[in-house]
KOLMAR-787655 format. One record per residue (C-alpha): residue in one letter; x, y, z. Coordinates in pm, 1 decimal. Last residue first. Example, Ala and Ser with C-alpha at 12.3 -4.5 7.8 and 13.67 -1.06 7.14 Angstrom:
BEGIN
["S"; [1367.0; -106.0; 714.0]] ["A"; [1230.0; -450.0; 780.0]] 
// end
This chain:
BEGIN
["X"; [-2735.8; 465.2; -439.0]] ["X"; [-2806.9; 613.1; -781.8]] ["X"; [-3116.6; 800.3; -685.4]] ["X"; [-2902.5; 1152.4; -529.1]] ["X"; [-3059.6; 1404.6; -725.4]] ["X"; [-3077.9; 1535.3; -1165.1]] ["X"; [-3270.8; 1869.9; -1113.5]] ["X"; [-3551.8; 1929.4; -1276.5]] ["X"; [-3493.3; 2180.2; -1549.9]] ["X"; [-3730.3; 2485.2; -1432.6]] ["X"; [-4055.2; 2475.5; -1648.3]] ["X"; [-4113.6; 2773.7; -1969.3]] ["X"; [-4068.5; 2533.8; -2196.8]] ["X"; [-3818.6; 2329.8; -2133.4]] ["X"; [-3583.6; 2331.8; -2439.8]] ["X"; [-3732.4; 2686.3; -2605.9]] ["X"; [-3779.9; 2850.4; -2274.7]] ["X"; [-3443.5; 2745.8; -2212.6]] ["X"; [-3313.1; 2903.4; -2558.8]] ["X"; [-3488.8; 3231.9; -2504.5]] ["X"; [-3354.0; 3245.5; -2172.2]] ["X"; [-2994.0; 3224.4; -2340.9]] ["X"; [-2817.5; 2903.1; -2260.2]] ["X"; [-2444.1; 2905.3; -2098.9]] ["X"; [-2493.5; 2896.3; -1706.2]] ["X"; [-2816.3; 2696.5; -1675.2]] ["X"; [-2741.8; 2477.0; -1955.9]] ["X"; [-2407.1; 2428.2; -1843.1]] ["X"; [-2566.0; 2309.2; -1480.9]] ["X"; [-2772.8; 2076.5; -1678.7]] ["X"; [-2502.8; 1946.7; -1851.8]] ["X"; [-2349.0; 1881.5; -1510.7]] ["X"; [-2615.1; 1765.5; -1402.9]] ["X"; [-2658.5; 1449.3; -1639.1]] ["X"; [-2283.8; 1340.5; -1555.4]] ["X"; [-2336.9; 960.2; -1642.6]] ["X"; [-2380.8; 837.5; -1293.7]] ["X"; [-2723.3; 1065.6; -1253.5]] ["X"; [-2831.5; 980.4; -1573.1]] ["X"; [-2823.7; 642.7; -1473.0]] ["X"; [-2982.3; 686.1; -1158.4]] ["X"; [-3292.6; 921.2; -1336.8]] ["X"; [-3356.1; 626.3; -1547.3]] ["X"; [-3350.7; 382.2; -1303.3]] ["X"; [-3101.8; 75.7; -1223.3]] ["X"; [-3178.5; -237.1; -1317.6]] ["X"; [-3318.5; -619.7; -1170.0]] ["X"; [-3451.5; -426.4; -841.6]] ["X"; [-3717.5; -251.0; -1025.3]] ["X"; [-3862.5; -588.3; -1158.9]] ["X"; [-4188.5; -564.1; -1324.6]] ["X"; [-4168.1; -823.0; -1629.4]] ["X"; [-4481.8; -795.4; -1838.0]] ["X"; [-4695.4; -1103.9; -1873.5]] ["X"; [-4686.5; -1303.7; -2241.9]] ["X"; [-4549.8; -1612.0; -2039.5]] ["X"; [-4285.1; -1637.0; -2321.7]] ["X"; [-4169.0; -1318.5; -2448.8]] ["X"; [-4175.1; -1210.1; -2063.1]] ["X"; [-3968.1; -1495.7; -1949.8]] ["X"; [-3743.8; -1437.7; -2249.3]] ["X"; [-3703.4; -1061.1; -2131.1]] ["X"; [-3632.4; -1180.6; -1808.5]] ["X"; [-3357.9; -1407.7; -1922.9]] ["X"; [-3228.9; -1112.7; -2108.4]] ["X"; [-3203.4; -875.2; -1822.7]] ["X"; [-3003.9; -1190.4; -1618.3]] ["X"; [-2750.5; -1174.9; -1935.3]] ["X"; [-2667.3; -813.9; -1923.1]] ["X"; [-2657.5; -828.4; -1488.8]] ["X"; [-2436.4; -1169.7; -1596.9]] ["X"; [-2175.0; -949.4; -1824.0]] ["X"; [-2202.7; -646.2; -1640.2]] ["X"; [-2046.1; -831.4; -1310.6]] ["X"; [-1757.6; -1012.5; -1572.9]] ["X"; [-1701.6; -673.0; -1725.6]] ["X"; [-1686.0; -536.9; -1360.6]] ["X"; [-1473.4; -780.3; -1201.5]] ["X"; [-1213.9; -847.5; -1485.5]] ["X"; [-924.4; -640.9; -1449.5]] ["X"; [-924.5; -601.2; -1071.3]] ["X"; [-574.0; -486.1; -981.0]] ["X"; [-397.5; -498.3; -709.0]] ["X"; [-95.6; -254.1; -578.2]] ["X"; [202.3; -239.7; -316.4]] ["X"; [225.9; -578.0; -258.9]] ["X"; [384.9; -649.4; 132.5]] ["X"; [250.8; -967.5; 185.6]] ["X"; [45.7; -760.0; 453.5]] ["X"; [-67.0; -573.1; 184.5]] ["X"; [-181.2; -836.1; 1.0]] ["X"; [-391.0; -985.6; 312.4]] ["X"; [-596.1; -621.4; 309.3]] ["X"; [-674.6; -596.7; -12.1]] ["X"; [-795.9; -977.1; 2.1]] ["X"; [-701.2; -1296.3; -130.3]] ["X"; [-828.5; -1522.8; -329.9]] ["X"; [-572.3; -1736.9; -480.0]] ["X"; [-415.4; -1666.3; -837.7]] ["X"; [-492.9; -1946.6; -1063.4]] ["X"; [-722.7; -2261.5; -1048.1]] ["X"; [-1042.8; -2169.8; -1211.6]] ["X"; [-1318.3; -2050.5; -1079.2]] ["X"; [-1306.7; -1682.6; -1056.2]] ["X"; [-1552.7; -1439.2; -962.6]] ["X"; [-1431.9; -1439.6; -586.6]] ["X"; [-1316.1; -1071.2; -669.7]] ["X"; [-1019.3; -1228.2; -914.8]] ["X"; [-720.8; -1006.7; -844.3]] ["X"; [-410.6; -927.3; -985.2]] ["X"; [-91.6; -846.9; -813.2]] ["X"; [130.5; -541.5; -830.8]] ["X"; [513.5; -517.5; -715.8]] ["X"; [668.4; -234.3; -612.4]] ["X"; [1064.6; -295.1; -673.1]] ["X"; [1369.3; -437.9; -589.9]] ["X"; [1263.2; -778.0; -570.5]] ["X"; [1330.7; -1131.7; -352.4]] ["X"; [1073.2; -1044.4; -98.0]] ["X"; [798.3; -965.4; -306.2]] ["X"; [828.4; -1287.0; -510.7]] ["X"; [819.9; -1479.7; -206.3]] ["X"; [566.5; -1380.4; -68.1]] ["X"; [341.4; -1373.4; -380.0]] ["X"; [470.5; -1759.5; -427.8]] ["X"; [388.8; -1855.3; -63.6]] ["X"; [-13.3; -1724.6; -101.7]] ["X"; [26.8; -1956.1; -413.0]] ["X"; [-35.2; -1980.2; -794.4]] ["X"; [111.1; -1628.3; -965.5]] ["X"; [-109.3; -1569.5; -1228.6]] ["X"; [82.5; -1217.1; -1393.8]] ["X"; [422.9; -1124.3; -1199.0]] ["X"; [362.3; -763.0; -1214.5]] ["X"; [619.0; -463.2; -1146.6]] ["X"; [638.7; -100.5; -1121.8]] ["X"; [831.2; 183.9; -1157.9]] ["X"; [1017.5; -7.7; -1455.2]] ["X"; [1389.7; 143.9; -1504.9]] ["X"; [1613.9; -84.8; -1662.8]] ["X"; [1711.8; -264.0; -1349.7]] ["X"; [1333.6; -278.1; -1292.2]] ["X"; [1298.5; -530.7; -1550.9]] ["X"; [1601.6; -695.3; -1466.7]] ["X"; [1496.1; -727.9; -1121.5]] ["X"; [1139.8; -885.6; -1240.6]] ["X"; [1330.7; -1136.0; -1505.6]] ["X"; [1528.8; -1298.1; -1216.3]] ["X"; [1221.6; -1324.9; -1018.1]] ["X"; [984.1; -1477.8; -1254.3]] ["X"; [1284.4; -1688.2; -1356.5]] ["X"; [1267.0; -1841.8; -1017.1]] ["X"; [907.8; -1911.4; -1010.8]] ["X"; [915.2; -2086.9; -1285.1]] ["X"; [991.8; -2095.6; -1663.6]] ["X"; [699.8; -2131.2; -1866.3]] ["X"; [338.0; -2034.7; -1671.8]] ["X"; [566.9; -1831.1; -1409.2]] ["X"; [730.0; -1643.5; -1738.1]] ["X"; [397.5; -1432.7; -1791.6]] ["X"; [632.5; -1087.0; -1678.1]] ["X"; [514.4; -770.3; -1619.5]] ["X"; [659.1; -426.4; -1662.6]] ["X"; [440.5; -129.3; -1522.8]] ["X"; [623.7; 245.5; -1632.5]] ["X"; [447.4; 520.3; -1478.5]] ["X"; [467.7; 862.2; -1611.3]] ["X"; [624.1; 1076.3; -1339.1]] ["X"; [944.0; 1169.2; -1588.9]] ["X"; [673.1; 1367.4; -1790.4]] ["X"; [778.5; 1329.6; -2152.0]] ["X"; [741.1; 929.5; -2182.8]] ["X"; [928.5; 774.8; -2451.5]] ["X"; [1281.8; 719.3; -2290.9]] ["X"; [1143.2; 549.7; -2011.1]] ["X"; [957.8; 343.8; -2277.4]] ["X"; [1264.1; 272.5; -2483.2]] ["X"; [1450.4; 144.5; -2172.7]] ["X"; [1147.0; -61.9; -2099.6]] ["X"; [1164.9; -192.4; -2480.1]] ["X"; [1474.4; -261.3; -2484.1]] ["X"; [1461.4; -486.2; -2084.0]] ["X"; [1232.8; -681.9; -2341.8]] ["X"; [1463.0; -776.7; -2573.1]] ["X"; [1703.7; -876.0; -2308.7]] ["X"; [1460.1; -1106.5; -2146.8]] ["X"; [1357.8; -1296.0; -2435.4]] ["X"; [1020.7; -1307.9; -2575.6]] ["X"; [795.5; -1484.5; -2414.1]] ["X"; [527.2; -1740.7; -2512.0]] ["X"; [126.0; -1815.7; -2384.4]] ["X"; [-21.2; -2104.5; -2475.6]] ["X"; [-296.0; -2148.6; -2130.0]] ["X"; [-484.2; -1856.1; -2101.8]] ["X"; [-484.3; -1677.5; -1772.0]] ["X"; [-240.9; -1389.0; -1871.6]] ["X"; [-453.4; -1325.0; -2189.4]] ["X"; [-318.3; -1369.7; -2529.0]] ["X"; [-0.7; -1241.8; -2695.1]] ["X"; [18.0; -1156.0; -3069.0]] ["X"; [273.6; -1063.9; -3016.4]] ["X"; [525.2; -1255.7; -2771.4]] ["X"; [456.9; -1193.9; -2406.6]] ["X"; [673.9; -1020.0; -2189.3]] ["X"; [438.2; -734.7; -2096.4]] ["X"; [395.3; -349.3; -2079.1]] ["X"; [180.7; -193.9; -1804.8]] ["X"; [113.6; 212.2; -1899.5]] ["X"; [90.9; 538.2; -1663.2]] ["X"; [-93.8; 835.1; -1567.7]] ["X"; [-339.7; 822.7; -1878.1]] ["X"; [-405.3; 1116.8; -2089.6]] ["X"; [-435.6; 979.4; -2459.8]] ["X"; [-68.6; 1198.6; -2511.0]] ["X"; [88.0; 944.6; -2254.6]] ["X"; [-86.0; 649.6; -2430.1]] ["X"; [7.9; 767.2; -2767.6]] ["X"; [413.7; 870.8; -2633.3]] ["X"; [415.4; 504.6; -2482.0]] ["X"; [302.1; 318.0; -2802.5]] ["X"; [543.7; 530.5; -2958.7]] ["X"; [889.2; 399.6; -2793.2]] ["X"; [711.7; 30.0; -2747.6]] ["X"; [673.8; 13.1; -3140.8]] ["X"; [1095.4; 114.8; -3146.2]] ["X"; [1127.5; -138.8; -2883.3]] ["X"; [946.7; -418.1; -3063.8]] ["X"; [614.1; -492.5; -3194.0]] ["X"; [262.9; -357.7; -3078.2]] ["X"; [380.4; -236.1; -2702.4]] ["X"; [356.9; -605.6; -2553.3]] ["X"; [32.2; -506.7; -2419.1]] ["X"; [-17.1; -143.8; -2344.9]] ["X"; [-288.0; -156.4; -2051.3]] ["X"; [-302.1; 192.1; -1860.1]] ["X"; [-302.3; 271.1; -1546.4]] ["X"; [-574.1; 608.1; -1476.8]] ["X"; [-587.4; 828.1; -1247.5]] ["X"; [-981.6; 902.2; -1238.7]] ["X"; [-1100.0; 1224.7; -1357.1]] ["X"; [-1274.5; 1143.5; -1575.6]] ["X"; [-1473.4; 1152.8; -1948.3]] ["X"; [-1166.2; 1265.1; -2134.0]] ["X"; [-945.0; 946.0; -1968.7]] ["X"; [-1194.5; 702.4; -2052.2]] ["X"; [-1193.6; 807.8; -2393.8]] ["X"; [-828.4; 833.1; -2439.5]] ["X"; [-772.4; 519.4; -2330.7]] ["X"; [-1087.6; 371.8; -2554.5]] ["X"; [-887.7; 522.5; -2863.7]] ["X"; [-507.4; 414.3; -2759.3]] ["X"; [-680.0; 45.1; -2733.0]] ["X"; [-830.8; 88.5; -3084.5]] ["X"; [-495.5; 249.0; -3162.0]] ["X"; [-280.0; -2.0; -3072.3]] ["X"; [-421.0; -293.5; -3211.6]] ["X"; [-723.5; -548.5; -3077.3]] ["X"; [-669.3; -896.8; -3240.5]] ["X"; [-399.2; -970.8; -2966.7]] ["X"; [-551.8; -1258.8; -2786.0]] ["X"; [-759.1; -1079.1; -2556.3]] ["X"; [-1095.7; -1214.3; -2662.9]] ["X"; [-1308.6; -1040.7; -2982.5]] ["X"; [-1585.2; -818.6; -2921.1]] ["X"; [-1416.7; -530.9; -3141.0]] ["X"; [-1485.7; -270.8; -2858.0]] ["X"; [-1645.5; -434.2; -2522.2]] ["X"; [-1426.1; -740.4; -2543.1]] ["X"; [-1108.4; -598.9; -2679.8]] ["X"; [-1154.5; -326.8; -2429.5]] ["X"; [-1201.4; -566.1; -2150.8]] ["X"; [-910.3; -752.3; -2221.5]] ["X"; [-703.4; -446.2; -2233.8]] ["X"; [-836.7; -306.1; -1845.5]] ["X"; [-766.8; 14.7; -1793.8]] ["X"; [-705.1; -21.2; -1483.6]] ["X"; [-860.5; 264.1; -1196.0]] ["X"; [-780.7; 566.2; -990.2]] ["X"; [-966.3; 768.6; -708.6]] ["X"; [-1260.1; 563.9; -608.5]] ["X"; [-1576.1; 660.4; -505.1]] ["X"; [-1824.1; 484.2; -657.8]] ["X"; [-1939.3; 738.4; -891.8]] ["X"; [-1570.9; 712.1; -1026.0]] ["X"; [-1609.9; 365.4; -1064.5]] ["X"; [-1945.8; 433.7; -1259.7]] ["X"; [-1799.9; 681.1; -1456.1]] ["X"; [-1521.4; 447.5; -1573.3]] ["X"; [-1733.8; 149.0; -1671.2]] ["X"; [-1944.2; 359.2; -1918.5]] ["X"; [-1657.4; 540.0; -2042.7]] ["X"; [-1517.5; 231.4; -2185.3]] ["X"; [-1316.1; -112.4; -1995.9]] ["X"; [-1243.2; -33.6; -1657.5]] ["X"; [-1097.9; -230.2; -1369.7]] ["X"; [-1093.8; -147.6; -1057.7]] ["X"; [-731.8; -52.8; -924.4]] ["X"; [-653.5; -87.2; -531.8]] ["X"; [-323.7; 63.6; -409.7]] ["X"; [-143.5; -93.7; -106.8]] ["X"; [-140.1; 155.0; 205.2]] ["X"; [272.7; 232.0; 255.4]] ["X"; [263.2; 479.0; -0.6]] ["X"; [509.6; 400.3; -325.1]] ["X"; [234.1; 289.7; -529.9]] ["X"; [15.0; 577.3; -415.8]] ["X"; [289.4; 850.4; -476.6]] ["X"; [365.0; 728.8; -848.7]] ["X"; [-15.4; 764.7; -952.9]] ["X"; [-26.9; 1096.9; -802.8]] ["X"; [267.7; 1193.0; -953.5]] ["X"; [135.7; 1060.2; -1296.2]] ["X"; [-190.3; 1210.8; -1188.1]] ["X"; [2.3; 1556.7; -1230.1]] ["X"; [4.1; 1755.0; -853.3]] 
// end
């Protein structure tokens, strides 16, 4: 089975779908570590973690097609990609699907937003108008080769328009073919419900991990959402948030250190060496080694001692 079936079966499975998100390689083997199947590619956390700059459209297509196609080489995760608006109109939607598809990724969420378009939970955020989006979705079910490649359309009209227009636009989106749908920052356990029960197709909701504190999207869990009846959630900005403060927490200890002059012992503040190797694939290079490398190029690399082995210290 293709991911993009995969993808397509999970959303369409009665058991709603749950998407970490990930931002490089980094983020992506971990998840996978982790256990789960499939993950976001998260475009706010590729502007943040590539060009360092927020998501307000400074990151183009093929930085974004780059860190895709990364991800995607590194794992096997099923993988949802993050296309923006599609860089420009329905012609830029048309290719921004075939570079995404071609980058390996099971499917790609394009939005409503004008371009440059900033992050669902910003305030100043625009549309375009509905027909010229319902172009670009029939230009990106046009693009894609494999007819499994998932198509997620999502609208940012609830912060302009209303709930009602977040509806209207959400039929019309899978009218002209979206798989999926996503009303971005939706306010109320009683908006959700009502969204899903007034459209024609999945719909995905986006989720804050208790890591937010601002008034958006309510905290709910897997398990509530599916009994709302969404078929998918998303978790864009759990782990850059998580890796974030764990980066910043390091630092204070290193300041500590720099000022009391002591060295900071503190195991439990990082993983080890041997666990991040372990999360990073380390064995299987060994294993290549092992397979690949002439004996005199082992006894060259290791001298003569057997390649300790890279075990289980990740938990």
């Amino acid at each position: 089975m293709t991911k993009a079936r995969q993808l397509r079966k999970w959303i369409n499975d009665k058991r709603i779908l749950v998407l970490p998100g990930v931002f490089d390689g980094f983020s992506a083997r971990l998840v996978e570590y982790c256990g789960f199947p499939s993950a976001f590619i998260t475009g706010s956390g590729v502007s943040e973690s590539r060009i360092g700059q927020p998501d307000v459209g400074i990151m183009g297509l093929e930085e974004n097609v780059a860190a895709a196609r990364n991800i995607a080489s590194c794992s096997d995760l099923v993988l949802l990609a993050d296309g923006d608006t599609g860089y420009g109109n329905a012609i830029n939607a048309f290719h921004t699907v075939r570079a995404f598809e071609r980058a390996g990724v099971a499917g790609l969420m394009l939005e409503d937003q004008v371009w440059p378009k900033r992050c669902g939970h910003m305030r100043g955020k625009e549309v375009i108008p509905q027909d010229e989006m319902v172009e670009k979705i029939h230009a990106a079910c046009e693009a894609r080769k494999d007819g499994d490649f998932i198509i997620k359309s999502r609208t940012d009209t609830l912060a302009t328009d209303g709930v009602d227009e977040v509806i209207r636009r959400l039929n019309a989106y899978g009218e002209a073919g979206a798989d999926l749908l996503f009303a971005d920052a939706l306010l109320t356990r009683e908006q959700i419900s009502t969204v899903v029960a007034n459209i024609s197709k999945p719909l995905c909701i986006n989720m804050g991990f208790g890591i937010r504190r601002r008034s958006t999207t309510p905290l709910l869990s897997a398990a509530e959402l599916q009994d709302l009846g969404v078929s998918v959630v998303i978790f864009p900005r759990m782990l850059t948030s998580c890796a974030l403060m764990g980066m910043r927490n390091g630092l204070d200890l290193l300041s500590q250190s720099l000022e009391s002059g002591q060295v900071v012992d503190r195991p439990d503040a990082a993983v080890s060496f041997e666990a991040l190797n372990e999360i990073m694939g380390m064995q299987g290079v060994r294993d290549l080694e092992e397979r690949f490398l002439t004996p005199a190029q082992k006894l060259a690399k290791y001298h003569g001692e057997e390649a300790a082995p890279v075990a289980g210290t990740a938990g």
